[in-house]
C-alpha positions as CSV (number, residue, x, y, z in Angstrom):
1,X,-13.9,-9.1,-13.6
2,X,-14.1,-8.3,-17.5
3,X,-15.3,-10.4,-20.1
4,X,-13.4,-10.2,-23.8
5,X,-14.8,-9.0,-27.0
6,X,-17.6,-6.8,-25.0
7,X,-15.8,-3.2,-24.8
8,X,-15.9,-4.2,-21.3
9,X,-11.5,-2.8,-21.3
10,X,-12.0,0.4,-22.6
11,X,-15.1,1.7,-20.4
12,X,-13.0,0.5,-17.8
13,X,-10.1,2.3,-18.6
14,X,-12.7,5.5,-19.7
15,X,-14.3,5.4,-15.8
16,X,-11.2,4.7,-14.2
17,X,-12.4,1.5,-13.1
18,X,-8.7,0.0,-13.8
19,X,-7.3,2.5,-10.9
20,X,-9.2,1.2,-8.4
21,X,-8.7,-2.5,-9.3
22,X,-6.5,-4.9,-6.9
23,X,-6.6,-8.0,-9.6
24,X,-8.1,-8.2,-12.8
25,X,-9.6,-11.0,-14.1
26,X,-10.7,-11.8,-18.0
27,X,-13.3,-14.0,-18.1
28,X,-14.5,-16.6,-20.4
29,X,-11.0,-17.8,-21.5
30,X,-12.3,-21.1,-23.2
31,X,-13.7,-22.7,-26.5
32,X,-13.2,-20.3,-29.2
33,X,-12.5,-17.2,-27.5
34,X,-9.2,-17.4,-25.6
35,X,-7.2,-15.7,-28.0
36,X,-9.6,-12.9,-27.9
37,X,-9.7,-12.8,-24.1
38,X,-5.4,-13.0,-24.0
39,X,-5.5,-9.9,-26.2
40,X,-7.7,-8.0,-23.6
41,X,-5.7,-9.0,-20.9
42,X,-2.2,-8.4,-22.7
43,X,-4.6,-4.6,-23.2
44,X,-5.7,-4.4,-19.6
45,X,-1.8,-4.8,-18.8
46,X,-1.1,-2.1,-21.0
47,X,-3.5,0.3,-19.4
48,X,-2.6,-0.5,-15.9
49,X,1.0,0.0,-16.3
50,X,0.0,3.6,-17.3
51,X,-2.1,4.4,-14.3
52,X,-0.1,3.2,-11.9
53,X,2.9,3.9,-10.1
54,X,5.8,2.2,-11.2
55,X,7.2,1.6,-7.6
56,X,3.4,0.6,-6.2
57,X,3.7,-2.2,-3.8
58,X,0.9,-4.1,-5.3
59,X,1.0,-4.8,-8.9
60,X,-1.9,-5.6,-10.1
61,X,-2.4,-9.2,-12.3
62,X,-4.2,-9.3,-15.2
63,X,-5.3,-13.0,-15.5
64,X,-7.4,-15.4,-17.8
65,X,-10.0,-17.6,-16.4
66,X,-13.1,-19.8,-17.3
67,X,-15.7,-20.1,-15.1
68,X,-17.1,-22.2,-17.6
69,X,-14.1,-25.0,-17.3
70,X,-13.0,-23.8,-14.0
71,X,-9.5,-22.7,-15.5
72,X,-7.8,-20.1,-13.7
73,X,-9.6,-19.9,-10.7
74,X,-6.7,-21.4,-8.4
75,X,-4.7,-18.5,-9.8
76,X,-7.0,-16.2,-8.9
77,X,-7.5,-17.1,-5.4
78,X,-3.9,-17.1,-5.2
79,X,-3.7,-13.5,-6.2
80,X,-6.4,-12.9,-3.7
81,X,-4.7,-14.2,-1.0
82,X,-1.1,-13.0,-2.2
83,X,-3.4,-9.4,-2.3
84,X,-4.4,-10.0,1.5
85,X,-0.6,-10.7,2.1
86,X,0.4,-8.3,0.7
87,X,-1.6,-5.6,2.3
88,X,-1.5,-7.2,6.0
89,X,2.3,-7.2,5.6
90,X,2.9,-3.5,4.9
91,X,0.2,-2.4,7.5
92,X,-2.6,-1.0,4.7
93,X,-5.6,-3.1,5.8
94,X,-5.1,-1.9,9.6
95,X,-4.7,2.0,7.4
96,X,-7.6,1.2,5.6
97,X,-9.3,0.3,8.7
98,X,-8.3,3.3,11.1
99,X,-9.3,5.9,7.7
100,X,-12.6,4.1,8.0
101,X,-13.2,4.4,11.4
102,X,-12.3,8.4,11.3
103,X,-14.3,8.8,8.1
104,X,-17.4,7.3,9.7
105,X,-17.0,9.4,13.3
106,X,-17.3,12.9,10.8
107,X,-20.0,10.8,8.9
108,X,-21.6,10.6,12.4
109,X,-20.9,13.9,13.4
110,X,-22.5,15.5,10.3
111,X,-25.8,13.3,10.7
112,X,-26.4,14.2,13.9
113,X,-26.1,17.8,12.9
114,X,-28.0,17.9,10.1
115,X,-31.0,15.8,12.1
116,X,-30.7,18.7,14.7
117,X,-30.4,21.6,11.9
118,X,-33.9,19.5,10.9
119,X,-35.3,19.7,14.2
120,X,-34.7,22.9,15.3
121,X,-37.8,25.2,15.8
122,X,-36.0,28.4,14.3
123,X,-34.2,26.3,11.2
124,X,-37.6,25.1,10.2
125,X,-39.2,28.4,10.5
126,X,-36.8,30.2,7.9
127,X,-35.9,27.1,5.8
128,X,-38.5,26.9,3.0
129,X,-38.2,30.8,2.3
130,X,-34.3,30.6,2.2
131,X,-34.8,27.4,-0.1
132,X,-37.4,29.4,-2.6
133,X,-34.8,32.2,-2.5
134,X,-31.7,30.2,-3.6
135,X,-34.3,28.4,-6.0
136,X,-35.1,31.7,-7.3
137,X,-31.2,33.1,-7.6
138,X,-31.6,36.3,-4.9
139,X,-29.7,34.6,-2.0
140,X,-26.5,32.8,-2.9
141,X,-26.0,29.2,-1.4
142,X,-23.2,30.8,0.6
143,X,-25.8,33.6,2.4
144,X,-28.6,31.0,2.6
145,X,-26.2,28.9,4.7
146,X,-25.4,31.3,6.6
147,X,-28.9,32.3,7.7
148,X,-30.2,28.8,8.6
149,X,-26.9,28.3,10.9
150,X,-27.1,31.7,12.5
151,X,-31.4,30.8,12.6
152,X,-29.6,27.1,14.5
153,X,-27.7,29.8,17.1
154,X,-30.3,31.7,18.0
């Protein structure tokens, strides 16, 4: 969701935030400023078509809308929903899903570890020396990790 006339497009386009967008929606299309909010979105349009793949499944709309006078928004649930479509039918929101479910078992995995790491009588023991030293530049990050997992072995 963008607004027109607020530079809103082009930090957009600067942090990438277009790549990551399913739908894009210019807001407050009404009164004086919907020629201003069609020349974002024409600009938006633009910029997508250059960061994304020309034979993507999904292409993203750029839409108008008012909140304001409630213009736009049944075209925007309709992309929504033709979005959700979309995705179910090629099998990305059950991809998405499994991705997620692996991602969070490592995200496990290292919590656990680390908490243990934390616990660990001998880890303790060496850790704020081997933290003053890397502070101090006379053990690399590389050595001091090292030390505190063979300090874990022991």
């Amino acid at each position: 969701l963008t607004l027109a006339r607020t530079g809103d497009q082009l930090q957009g386009i600067k942090k990438g935030v277009l790549e990551l967008a399913d739908i894009v929606a210019v807001n407050k299309a009404d009164g004086p400023h919907v020629k201003d909010a069609s020349r974002a979105a024409r600009e938006l349009g633009a910029a997508l078509r250059l960061v994304r793949p020309a034979d993507a499944v999904w292409k993203v709309p750029v839409l108008t809308m008012s909140g304001l006078e409630a213009e736009g928004l049944d075209r925007f649930w309709d992309a929504v929903r033709s979005h959700q479509d979309t995705m179910n039918g090629i099998g990305e929101v059950e991809a998405r899903r499994a991705r997620q479910q692996v991602d969070w078992t490592w995200s496990m995995v290292h919590d656990t570890l680390m908490a243990r790491l934390a616990a660990d009588p001998e880890v303790r023991k060496i850790a704020p020396e081997v933290e003053q030293q890397v502070r101090e530049g006379t053990l690399t990050a590389a050595l001091a990790a090292q030390a505190i997992i063979d300090a874990f072995d022991s």
